[in-house]
N, C-alpha and C positions, 0 to 999 in steps of 0.2 A: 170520180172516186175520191173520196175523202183522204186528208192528209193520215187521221190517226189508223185508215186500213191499210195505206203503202208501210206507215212505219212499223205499223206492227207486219205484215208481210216480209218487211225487208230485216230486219232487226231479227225473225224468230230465229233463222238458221245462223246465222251470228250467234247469239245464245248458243244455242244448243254447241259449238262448234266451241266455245272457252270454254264450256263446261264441260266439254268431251278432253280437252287438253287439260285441263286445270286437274283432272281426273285421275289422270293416266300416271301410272308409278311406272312407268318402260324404265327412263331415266332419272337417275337420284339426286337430289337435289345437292348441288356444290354445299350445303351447312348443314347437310347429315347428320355428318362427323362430326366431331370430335374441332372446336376451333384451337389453332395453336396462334400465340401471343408473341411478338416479341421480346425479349428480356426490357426492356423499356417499357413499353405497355403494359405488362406485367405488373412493373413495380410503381407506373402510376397508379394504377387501377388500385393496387393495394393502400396507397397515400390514400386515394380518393375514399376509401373503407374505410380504414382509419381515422380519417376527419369527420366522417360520418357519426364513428360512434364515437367518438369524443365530444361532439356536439351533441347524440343526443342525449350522453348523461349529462353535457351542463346544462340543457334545459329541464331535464330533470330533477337537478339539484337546483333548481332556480324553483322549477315550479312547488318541489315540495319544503323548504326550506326558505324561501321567498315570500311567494303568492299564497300561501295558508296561512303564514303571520298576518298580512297584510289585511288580508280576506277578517281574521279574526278580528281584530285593531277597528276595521269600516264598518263592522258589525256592532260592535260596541260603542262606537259613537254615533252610528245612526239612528240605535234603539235607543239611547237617550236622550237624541231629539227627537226620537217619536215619542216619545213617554211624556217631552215638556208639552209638545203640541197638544196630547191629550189633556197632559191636566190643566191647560189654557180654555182649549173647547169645553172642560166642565165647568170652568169659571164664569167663560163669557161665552154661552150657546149664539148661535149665531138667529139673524133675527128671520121668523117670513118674510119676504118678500110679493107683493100679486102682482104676480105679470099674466097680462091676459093668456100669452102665448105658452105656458109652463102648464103644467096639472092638468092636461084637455083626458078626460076618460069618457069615451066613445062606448065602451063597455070595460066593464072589473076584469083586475088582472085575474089568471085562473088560480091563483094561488093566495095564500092568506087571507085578510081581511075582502082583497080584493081593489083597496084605493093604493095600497104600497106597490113600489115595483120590487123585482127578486133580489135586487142590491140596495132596498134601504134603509139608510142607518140615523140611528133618531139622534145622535149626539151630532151629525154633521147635516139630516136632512132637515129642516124644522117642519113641523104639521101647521095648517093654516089654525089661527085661531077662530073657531065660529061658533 
């Protein structure tokens, strides 16, 4: 007899047997009701709320009052060193390069010309000169 037909033999009526108890509303479960708190409990419980949401207007007030300036601020100085880098590459395009191992076309791409791939870009990719 195999292991996996004793366990499942022995395990079925087990199952069935928690799942017959676990079932059964005869007797009501002690947290039915209604729980009662003691006045200490209570009033941590309430602290604990209240620091809740005092924390989470100040991240709140962090995030929109904060992190939107900041956000706007990195915006603006990152596009104006994207703007130098551009008008650097239209000054000084960058040059081909032949490496044997680059440009291998096996067959055209299905799109455009068919030598470009779907990202590229002529001011940063150079075309061979031939």
């Amino acid at each position: 007899m195999s292991l996996i037909r004793f366990s499942s033999r022995f395990t079925a009526p087990v199952r069935q047997t928690v799942a017959r108890r676990s079932a059964s509303t005869a007797t009501p479960s002690p947290l039915s009701g209604p729980i009662k708190f003691s006045p200490e409990v209570k009033a941590e419980m309430d602290a604990v709320r209240e620091h809740g949401e005092k924390t989470a207007e100040l991240w709140r007030r962090i995030s929109l009052y904060g992190m939107f300036p900041i956000l706007a601020v990195t915006s603006y100085v990152v596009y104006g060193m994207a703007m130098d880098h551009l008008h650097h590459l239209e000054e000084h395009p960058p040059k081909f390069k032949k490496y044997d191992y680059l440009r291998i076309r096996n067959r055209p791409f299905p799109f455009g010309d068919g030598d470009h791939s779907l990202f590229h870009n002529p001011l940063v990719n150079p075309d061979p000169e031939e």
